[in-house]
Every structure is written in structure tokens, then in C-alpha cells.
KOLLUMPA-543571 format. One record per residue (C-alpha): residue in one letter; x, y, z. Coordinates in steps of 0.25 Angstrom, whole numbers, plus 5000, padded with zeros to 4 digits. Layout:
AXYZ...
//
This chain:
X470942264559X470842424559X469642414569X470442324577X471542404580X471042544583X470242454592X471542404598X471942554598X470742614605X470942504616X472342534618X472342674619X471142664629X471942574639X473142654635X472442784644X471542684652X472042664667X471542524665X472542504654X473742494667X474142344665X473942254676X475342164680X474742044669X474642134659X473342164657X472542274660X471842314672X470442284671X469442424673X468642454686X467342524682X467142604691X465742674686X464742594681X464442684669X466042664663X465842524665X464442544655X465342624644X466442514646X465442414644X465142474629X466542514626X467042364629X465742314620X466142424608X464842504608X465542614610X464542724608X463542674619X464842674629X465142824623X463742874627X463742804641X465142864642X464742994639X463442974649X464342934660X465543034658X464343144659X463743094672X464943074679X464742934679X466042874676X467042964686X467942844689X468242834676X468442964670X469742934663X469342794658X468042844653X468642964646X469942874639X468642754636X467842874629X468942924621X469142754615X467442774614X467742894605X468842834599X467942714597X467042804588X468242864580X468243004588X469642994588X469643134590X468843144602X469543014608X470943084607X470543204614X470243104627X471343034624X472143164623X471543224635X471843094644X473343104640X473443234645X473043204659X474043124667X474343004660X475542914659X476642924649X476442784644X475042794644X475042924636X476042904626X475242734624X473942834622X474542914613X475042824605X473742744603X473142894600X474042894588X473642764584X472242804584X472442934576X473242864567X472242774564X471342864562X472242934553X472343064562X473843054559X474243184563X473443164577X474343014578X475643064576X475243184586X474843054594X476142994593X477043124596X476343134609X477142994612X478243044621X478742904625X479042754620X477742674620X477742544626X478442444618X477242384610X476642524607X477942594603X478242514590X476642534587X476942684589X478142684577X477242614569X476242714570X477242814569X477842764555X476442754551X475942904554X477242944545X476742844534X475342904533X475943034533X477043004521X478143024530X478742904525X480342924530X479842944544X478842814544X480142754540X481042814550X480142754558X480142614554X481542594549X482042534561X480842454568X481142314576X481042184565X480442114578X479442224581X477842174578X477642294573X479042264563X478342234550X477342344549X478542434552X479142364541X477942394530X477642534535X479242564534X479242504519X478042584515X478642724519X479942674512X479342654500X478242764501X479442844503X480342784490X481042694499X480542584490X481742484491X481942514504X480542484507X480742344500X481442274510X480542284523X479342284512X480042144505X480142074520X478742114524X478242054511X478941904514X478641894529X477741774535X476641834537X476041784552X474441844549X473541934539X474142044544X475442004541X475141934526X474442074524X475642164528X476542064519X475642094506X475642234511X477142234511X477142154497X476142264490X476942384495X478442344490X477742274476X477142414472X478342494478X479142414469X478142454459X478142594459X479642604461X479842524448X480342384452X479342294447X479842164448X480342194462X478842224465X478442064461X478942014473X478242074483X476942084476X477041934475X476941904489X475841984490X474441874494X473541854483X472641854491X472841964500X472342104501X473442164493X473442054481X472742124471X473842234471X474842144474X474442074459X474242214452X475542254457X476242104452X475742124438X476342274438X477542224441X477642124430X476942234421X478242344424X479242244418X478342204406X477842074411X476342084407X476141934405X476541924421X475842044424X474341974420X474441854430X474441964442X473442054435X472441934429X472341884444X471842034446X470942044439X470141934442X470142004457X469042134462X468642214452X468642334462X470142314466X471042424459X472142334456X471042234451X470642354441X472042384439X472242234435X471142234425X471842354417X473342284418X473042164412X472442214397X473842314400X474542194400X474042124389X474342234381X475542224384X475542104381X475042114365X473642064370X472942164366X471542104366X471442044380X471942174383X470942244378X469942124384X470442164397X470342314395X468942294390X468542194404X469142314414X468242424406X466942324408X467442294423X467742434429X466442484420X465542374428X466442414442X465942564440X464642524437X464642444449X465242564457X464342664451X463242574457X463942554472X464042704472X462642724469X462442634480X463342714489X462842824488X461242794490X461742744506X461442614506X462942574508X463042654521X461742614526X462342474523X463442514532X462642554543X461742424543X462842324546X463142294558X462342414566X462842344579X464342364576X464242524568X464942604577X466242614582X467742634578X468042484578X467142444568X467542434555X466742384543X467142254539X466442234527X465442304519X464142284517X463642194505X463242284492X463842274478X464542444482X465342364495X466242304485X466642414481X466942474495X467742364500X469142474499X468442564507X468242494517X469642484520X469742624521X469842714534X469042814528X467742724525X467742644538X467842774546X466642844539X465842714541X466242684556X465642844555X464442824548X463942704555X464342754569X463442884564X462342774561X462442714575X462342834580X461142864574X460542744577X460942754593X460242894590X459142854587X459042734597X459142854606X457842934601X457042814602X457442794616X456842944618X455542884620X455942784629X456542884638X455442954638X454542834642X455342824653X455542944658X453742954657X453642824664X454542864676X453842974678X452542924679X453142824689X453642964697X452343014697X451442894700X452342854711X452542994716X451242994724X451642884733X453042934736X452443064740X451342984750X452442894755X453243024759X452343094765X452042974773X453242934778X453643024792X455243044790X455143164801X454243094811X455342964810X456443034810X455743104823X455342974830X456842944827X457243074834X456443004845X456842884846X458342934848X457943024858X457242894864X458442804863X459342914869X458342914881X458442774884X459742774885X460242884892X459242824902X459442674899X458142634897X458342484893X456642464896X456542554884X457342474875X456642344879X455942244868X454442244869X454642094876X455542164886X454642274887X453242184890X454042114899X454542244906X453042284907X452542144913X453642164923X453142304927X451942254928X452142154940X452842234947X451642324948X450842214953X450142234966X450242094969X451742104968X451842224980X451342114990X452242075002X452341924999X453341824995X452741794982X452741934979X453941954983X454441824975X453741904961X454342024962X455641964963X455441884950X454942034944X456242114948X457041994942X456241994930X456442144929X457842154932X458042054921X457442114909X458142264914X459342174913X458942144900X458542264894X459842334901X460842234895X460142254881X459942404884X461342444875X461242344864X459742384863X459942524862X461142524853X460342444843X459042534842X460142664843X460642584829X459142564825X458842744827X460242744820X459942674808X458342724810X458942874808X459742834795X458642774790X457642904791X458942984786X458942894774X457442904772X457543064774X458543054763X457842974755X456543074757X457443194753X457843104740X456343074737X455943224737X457143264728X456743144719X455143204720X455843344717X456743284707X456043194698X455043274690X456443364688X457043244682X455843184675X455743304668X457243334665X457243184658X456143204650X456843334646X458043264642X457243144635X456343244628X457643314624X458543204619X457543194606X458043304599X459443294603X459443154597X458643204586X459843304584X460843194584X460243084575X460143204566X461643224567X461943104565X461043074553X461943204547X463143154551X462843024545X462543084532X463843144531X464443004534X463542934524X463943034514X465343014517X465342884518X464642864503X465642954500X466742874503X466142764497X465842834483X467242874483X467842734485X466942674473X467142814464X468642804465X468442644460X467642694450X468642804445X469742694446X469042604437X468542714427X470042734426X470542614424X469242604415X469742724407X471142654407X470642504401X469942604390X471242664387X471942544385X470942484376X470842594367X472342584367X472242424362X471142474353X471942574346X473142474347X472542354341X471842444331X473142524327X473842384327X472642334317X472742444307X474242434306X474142274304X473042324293X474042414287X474942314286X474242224277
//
């Protein structure tokens, strides 16, 4: 549930500076246009949540300039990437920074509202309410309640109980928001002495209909919260009620039934008292209103004159909490040789990293039994979210130093394939006559401009036309075609017509013909322009290559030790975690262990008590006779 909603968060404040988060006229937002093809790569990871490889190609592309239509989005998406790996610190400087650029009020004041939300969650409270003072303007409608309730709660975790109240006294019955408002408003009454006052909102939320979990749980919340307020301001039987209605089956119905018996307890009713604490005892051992339970009950029955199940059920508590220290002296042992953490890190290596995943469930051992409170506690799933990002990282690390090699190989291979075809390239260069074609060239120009300042169709002739032109010369040098006789005089006739035909011929076609070879020179001379360019290219790549060949294998040969240096880092910082983490641990199981040595020390106090009782009673009925 946590997860879920700094999720929701994240996303929310990313569309909140996003220029993609405009709405479109359905209601929905405006699809993203990538642009650059290396954003679309990094939203490819972020939208699959592996979010460090999308940081790394981030980074990559931010560097080489290669996400420059997307300079804003890349930056706000780096800040949620950050975010997504609990630099909250780092995330709220871009964040930060992007609000002081030209941004709109709404937007602004939307972002630094989820900013507080984020802080708060985190529990930078200072930095949230900075967040939330930033807020010059009303939010829109379905952020603005949001933002009160964030409000009262920043007064409530800092014990500034009349304020959270001031700010919840007058909230909307019909707002979806109304009965959390409600709870939180009857906490600070009652946190502050308020306590009757606090009955009434607490009283209603503890008889609604509850619509889901989340509901029935905020009822036995409610329930729980008035019982032991009556409780402690000293009106027991007022206290019954609402524990009453408190599951018994629920997360809260172990104190719920401690709190019943205590209640039956203050006004002498012992007898009532057991049913509520017999059920308890029968529950988790590891529970402290279970412990609890197991020291009332022998209390009760000596209130009741039955001093020996009393004292029965003194000595079963002592033989119980001994066996549960035994058994935590052994998880502790355990703790501390590592194999919980490295049970950590084991589970689920595909999911370790990231500040959406949570640890659902701990992993099997007779110590997770133990552990089970802990896991609920901010503190523990931060320093494990931590820990096994470390071990990502060091894994990803290391991945890295054995792609080294493979670099490397490739690198040595691409060079040999350089050099091997090196030889060739040279010989084909120096075969190819780029200044003599671009002379013919030259040549052919001045050729073309000839023929048609003089219009010479003949020269533009096909080889056909030409042959033919030829054959047609060639009679007409005939001797036998200079006689003075009608049949000569017939031939040539049929020769000057043949002639003037094919002139009309290659005359009609002497525009169209030369238009099209001029467009043959044209493309001819940006094709040896093309082929120079290329060439001047080719030498630069000759020139360049071994440059680069050797500035690669620089940078390969150096990413060794630099790897070297941050595994080592890491291994240190994972250390530190793994010491902290145990840490935390041992300190969760001591501080059981230290409550069942004192309720240990307790149920030995009151058996000596029925011991000297029931002996003191003996030796005056002994007396007697």
C-alpha cells in the first residue's frame, strides 16, 4: 500500500512539471512525441521499472548531447529516476531548479505540493512544510483537500496538537477525504486532553458501515484509540464499548481484548476480565499484549482467592518467555553470523532494487518470526531497499568488469580487420584517377559548350545516325555519282534527300539531346564532388583510426581499475549497511527479549508474593489449632 502510493506520488509530480501532462479536450493526456531516439531508449526502462539502466543511458545521452529536444523532460524524468532510488535530496534540487525557471502558477504550486508529499513521506518534515509554504494559491479542487490533510498531519507529527485541530475542526461531512479528517481531528483531541470531545467523531467512526479493508481497518482504529483513551482518562466502563466493536480477527484484536479485560479489571470484575485474556493467551506468543495477557490472568485469579492456578499460571509465563529468550538468543546468533541478510539479498534478485519495492514477506527461518514488527517499520524497509540496491549495484559492477574482456576482444578484432583490409583500400586509391576524371570532365564541358555555340547537331548524333551520316559521305564522294547522266542525276537526288532528312533529324533533336547530356555533365560533376568528399573522408578515417583504436584501448584498459575502485566502495558501503541492518535487527529481538525478562522478573515477583502468602496463611492456620 505504502509502495503504491509514493508511486502514485512520483508519477503525479512528474506530469505535474511534464509539458505532456496539459490535458487534451477528453481528458486525458497528451501522448509524448519522441523526438531523439536515445529518450525514447531511457523511457523504454523507466515505463518497464529498471530504473538504473534508464539512469546510466540517461546520463550517457545527457553528456553527448544526445537528447537536445528534450532537455526539460529529460531533466524532470531524471529527478523521478532519482526519486525512484530514494535520492530524494538530489530529485528535489531538479525539481527545485525547474521551478525557478518560467513555470506556471498552477503547475508550480500542484509540484510543490506533491514535493511536500514526498518529504513527508519520507519524514523530511521540516523540508514538507517549507514545501507546503511555498503554496501561494488554492490547488485544484481534488489536491486542495489533500493539501489540509497533509497539513494537520505535519502538526500531528510534530505535537502541535491545537493547530492539527484548528485545521480539521470544520471539514466537509461529504468530502472523500471527511472520515480520515475525522480520525486524525479525534487523535489531536485526545493526544492533547480533549478526550471527551474526541469521543464523539471517534464514537461515529467506530459504528460506520464499513464499504472495504480500508474502511473496516480505519473503524478498529477508531475503536482502539477511544477504548484506551477512556482507559487512561479513567472511565472504564465507557471504554467497553468501543473496544467491543473492535474485529476479532482483525490487526488490532489482540489489543482490543487486552484492553476489554482491563477495563472489567478497573471496576473489580476479575471473573469477566479472564474471558478476554484466556482468549489471549492462546494467541502469538511474541505479541506484547499476548505476554501481557499470560501475567493478567494468575493477577486475576488471585484476585480471585485462587491462589493456586495463580500461581500455575505464574509458573507457565516463566517456562514460556524462558523458551521465547532461548529462542531469541538463538535468532540473534543467527542474525549476526549474516545469513539473514544474505537471505535478503537471494530473493528475488530480479525485483532488488528501486523505491517501489517493498518486502512483502520475510524469508523462511525460525529468527523471521520474530522480525515480523519490523518489517512494518520505515526504518527497516529503507535500510533493506538500501542494502539490496548496494548488492545490485555490485552485481551490475561486476557484470561490467567481465564485460572488460569482451571489449577488449573487440576492440583487437576490429583492428586486425583495419589493418588487413588496409592494403586494399590504399591500392584501390591510388588506382582510381579523381584529377584526371575530373579533367576529362573539364573537357567534356568545354566540348559541349563548343557544340553548341556552333550548333553542331552531327556531333551529338547516335552511333546509328552517325554510320549512316558516314555511308551518306561516302556516296556522295563516288566518282560514279559526278557523271552527266540521268541516272546519276536520279541518285543524287535520292542522297541530298536522304541527307537533308537525318539534318532535319538531328537538328529537331539537337535541344532535347544537348539539354539531356548538359543534365548527364551536371550530375557527372556531383558525383566526382561526392567521390572527392568521400576521398578527403577516407584520408581523415586512415589518419584518424589508429588515433582512435588506440584512445579506446586507453579507455578500456582504464576502466578496470576504476571498476576495481567502485566495487571496492561498494563492498565498504555494503558493510556498513549490513552492520546496520543486523543492527536493527538485534535491536528489535533484544528489546523482546528485555520485555519478556521483565515481565519474567514480574511473574517471579508475584509468585514469591503467593508463596509467602499461602505460607503466612499456613502458619497462622497452624497456630490456630
Amino acid at each position: 500500500m505504502i509502495a503504491r502510493c509514493l508511486k502514485i506520488t512520483a508519477l503525479a509530480l512528474t506530469l505535474a512539471l511534464s509539458p505532456t501532462g496539459i490535458l487534451a479536450a477528453g481528458g486525458k493526456p497528451e501522448p509524448t512525441v519522441v523526438k531523439d531516439a536515445h529518450y525514447g531508449e531511457v523511457l523504454f526502462y523507466f515505463y518497464q521499472e529498471e530504473y538504473f539502466p534508464a539512469i546510466v543511458r540517461l546520463l550517457a545521452a545527457q553528456k553527448q548531447t544526445q537528447v537536445e529536444n528534450h532537455i526539460d523532460e529529460s531533466e524532470l524524468l531524471l529527478g523521478g529516476l532519482y526519486l525512484s532510488y530514494g535520492h530524494h535530496k538530489r530529485a528535489a534540487e531538479i525539481f527545485e531548479k525547474l521551478l525557478a525557471d518560467n513555470v506556471e502558477p498552477e503547475i508550480r504550486n500542484r509540484t510543490w505540493f506533491f514535493l511536500a508529499k514526498i518529504w513527508q513521506q519520507r519524514g523530511y518534515l521540516a523540508e514538507a512544510q517549507t514545501a507546503l509554504n511555498n503554496i501561494d494559491k488554492e490547488l485544484p479542487k481534488e489536491l486542495e483537500a489533500e493539501r489540509h490533510m497533509l497539513q494537520a498531519q505535519l502538526h500531528i507529527d510534530n505535537s502541535n496538537h491545537e493547530q492539527a485541530i484548528a485545521e480539521l475542526r470544520d471539514w466537509p461531512r461529504r468530502d472523500a477525504w471527511a472520515n480520515y479528517a475525522k480520525f486524525n481531528l479525534g487523535v489531536a483531541m485526545v493526544r492533547s486532553g480533549q478526550v471527551n470531545a474526541a469521543a464523539g467523531l471517534l464514537d461515529e467512526l467506530g459504528e460506520l458501515d464499513p464499504l472495504n479493508e480500508e474502511m473496516s481497518s480505519l473503524r478498529d482504529k477508531a475503536n482502539l484509540a477511544l477504548g484506551y483513551a477512556y482507559l487512561q482518562d479513567g472511565q472504564p466502563q465507557a471504554a467497553k464499548a468501543p473496544l467491543n466493536r473492535v474485529r476479532l480477527e482483525g490487526p488490532f484484536s489482540n489489543k482490543a481484548l487486552l484492553g476489554v479485560g482491563w477495563a472489567d479489571a478497573e471496576v473489580n470484575n476479575y471473573q469477566r476480565a479472564l474471558v478476554p485474556w484466556m482468549e489471549l493467551r492462546n494467541r502469538d506468543l511474541l505479541d506484547s499484549a499476548v505476554q501481557e495477557s499470560m501475567l493478567a490472568i494468575p493477577y486475576a485469579l488471585a484476585k480471585l482467592d485462587s491462589i493456586s492456578q495463580a500461581a500455575d499460571h505464574y509458573l507457565n509465563a516463566i517456562e514460556a518467555f524462558y523458551e521465547e529468550s532461548h529462542r531469541i538468543d538463538a535468532a540473534i546468533g543467527k542474525i549476526q553470523s549474516g545469513e539473514l541478510m544474505n537471505s535478503f539479498i537471494e530473493d528475488r534478485q530480479e525485483k532488488t532494487t528501486g523505491w517501489y519495492w517493498q518486502l512483502e514477506e520475510l524469508p523462511d527461518g525460525p529468527e523471521s518470526r520474530y522480525l515480523y514488527h519490523l518489517l512494518a517499520t520505515h526504518k527497516f524497509q529503507e535500510g533493506l531497499k538500501n542494502f539490496r540496491d548496494l548488492h545490485y549495484l555490485w552485481r551490475n559492477l561486476d557484470d561490467w568488469q567481465r564485460s572488460v574482456d569482451v571489449y577488449r576482444n573487440m576492440l583487437s578484432t576490429r583492428e586486425f580487420a583495419y589493418n588487413e583490409r588496409l592494403p586494399m583500400v590504399e591500392e584501390s586509391l591510388a588506382a582510381a584517377d579523381l584529377d584526371g576524371m575530373v579533367q576529362r570532365k573539364l573537357d567534356f564541358d568545354a566540348r559541349l559548350k563548343s557544340i553548341e555555340e556552333n550548333g553542331d547537331s552531327l556531333a551529338l548524333a547516335t552511333q546509328h545516325e552517325f554510320d549512316l551520316w558516314g555511308e551518306i559521305a561516302a556516296i556522295e564522294r563516288n566518282p560514279a555519282l559526278q557523271a552527266n547522266i540521268p541516272e546519276a542525276d536520279d541518285v543524287r537526288s535520292k542522297v541530298k534527300l536522304l541527307k537533308g532528312a537525318l539534318q532535319w533529324t538531328l537538328d529537331k533533336e539537337f535541344r532535347a539531346r544537348l539539354s539531356k547530356i548538359r543534365r548527364n555533365l551536371r550530375q557527372t560533376g556531383e558525383a566526382l564532388v561526392e567521390t572527392q568528399r568521400s576521398r578527403r573522408q577516407i584520408d581523415e578515417k586512415m589518419r584518424t583510426e589508429p588515433l582512435l583504436f588506440a584512445d579506446f584501448n586507453g579507455r578500456v584498459e582504464g576502466l578496470s581499475p576504476q571498476i576495481d575502485l567502485l566495487k571496492a566502495r561498494v563492498e565498504t558501503a555494503m558493510l556498513k549497511q549490513r552492520g546496520f541492518m543486523e543492527g536493527v535487527a538485534v535491536e528489535e529481538l533484544q528489546a523482546q527479549r528485555q520485555r519478556l525478562d521483565t515481565y519474567t522478573v514480574q511473574a517471579r515477583f508475584a509468585l514469591a508474593a503467593i508463596y509467602d502468602l499461602a505460607a503466612s496463611e499456613t502458619t497462622v492456620g497452624d497456630a490456630s489449632q
